[in-house]
N, C-alpha and C positions, 0 to 999 in steps of 0.2 A: 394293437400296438398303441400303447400311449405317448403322448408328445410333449415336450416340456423345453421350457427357457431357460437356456444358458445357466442362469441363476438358480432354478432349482434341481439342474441337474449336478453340479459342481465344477471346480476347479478344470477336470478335462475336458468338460466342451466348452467354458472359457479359453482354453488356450488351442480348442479347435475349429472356433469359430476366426472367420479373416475379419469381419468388419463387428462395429460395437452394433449395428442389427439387431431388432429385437428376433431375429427366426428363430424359426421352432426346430430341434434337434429330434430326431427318432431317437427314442427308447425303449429297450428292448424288456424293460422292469416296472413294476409298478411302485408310484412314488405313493408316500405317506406322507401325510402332513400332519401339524399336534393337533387339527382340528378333527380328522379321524378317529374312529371309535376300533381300537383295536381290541380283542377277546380274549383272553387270560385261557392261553390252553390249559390251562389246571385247574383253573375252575371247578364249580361243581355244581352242578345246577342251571348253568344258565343258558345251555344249547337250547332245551328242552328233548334232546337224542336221550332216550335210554339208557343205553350205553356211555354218555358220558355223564350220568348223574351217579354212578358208582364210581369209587374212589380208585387211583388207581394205585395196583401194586408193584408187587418185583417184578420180574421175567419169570415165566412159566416153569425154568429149568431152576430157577432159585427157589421156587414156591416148593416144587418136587423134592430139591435137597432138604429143606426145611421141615421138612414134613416127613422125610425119611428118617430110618434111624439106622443109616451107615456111619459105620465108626470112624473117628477121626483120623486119617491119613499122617499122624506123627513120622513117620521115616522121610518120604518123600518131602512135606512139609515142609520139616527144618532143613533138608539139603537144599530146599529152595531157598526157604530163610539164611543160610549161612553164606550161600552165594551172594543173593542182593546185601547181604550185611557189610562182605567184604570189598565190594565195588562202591558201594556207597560211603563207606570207613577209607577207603586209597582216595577217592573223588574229594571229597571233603577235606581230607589230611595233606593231600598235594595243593589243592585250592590256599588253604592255611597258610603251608608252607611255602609256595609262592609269593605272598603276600608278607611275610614273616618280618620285612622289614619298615612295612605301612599296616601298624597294629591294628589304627582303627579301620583300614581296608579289610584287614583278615575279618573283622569281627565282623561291618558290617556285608561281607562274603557270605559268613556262613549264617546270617540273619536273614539275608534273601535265599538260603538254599531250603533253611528250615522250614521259613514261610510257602516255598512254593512246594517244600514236600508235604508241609502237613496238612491240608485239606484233603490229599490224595490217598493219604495212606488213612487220615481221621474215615473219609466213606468206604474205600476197600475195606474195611476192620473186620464184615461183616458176610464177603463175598467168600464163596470155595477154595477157590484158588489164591486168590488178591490176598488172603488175610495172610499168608507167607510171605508172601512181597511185603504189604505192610509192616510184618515184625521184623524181617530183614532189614528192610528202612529205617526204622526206627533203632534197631538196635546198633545199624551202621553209624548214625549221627553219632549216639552215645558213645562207641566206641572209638570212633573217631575225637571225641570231645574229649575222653581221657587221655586219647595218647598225645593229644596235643598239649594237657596238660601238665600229664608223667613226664613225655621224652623235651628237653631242649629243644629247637628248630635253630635251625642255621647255628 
């Protein structure tokens, strides 16, 4: 167990200490400090392990897909795709239309929606299943983005 002052451990053993006391607080974690040398797990090279001077790849079950040549699952696919399109299309068009009368709310609504969708669906693009979700997503915003623009709001 490591021990540490008030001050490096933060805010709540400040307010669980009674007196301003330098005591030492048990800690049940171990502290880092920037004068620590911490290891880049992705490194490559610099364990000296075997095993970690190869690069790493997907998951075992993605390598197999990859490397298969089972044919693309279109039926199932797009019924995944068309569900997340239209949950994502009502989310975003109710968001909008909420907001309908603080324009630059609405906009910047769907600026944060699109930001936090699209790293998610930019690495799914690529995965078995994910890549239906991602086109659904994608294809929800967009649809949602026309009928905000087609239909009137309020």
């Amino acid at each position: 167990m490591v021990t540490a002052s008030p001050e490096q451990v933060g805010h709540h053993a400040r307010h669980a200490r009674e007196s301003d006391t330098e005591e030492l607080y048990p800690v049940a974690v171990d502290l880092v400090t920037p004068d620590d040398h911490i290891a880049d797990p992705y490194a490559v090279g610099d364990s000296g392990d075997p095993a970690a001077e190869e690069p790493r790849g997907d998951w075992a079950w993605i390598e197999e897909w990859r490397a298969g040549s089972e044919p693309t699952p279109w039926g199932p696919g797009l019924i995944i795709s068309g569900f997340v399109a239209v949950v994502v299309a009502v989310a975003v068009y109710v968001i909008t239309a909420g907001l309908a009368d603080r324009p630059l709310f609405a906009v910047a609504a769907n600026i944060v929606v699109v930001a936090g969708l699209s790293p998610a669906l930019w690495l799914s693009r690529g995965l078995p299943v994910l890549r239906w979700v991602a086109l659904g997503g994608a294809a929800g915003v967009l649809a949602a983005w026309f009928a905000i623009v087609t239909f009137p709001i309020g």
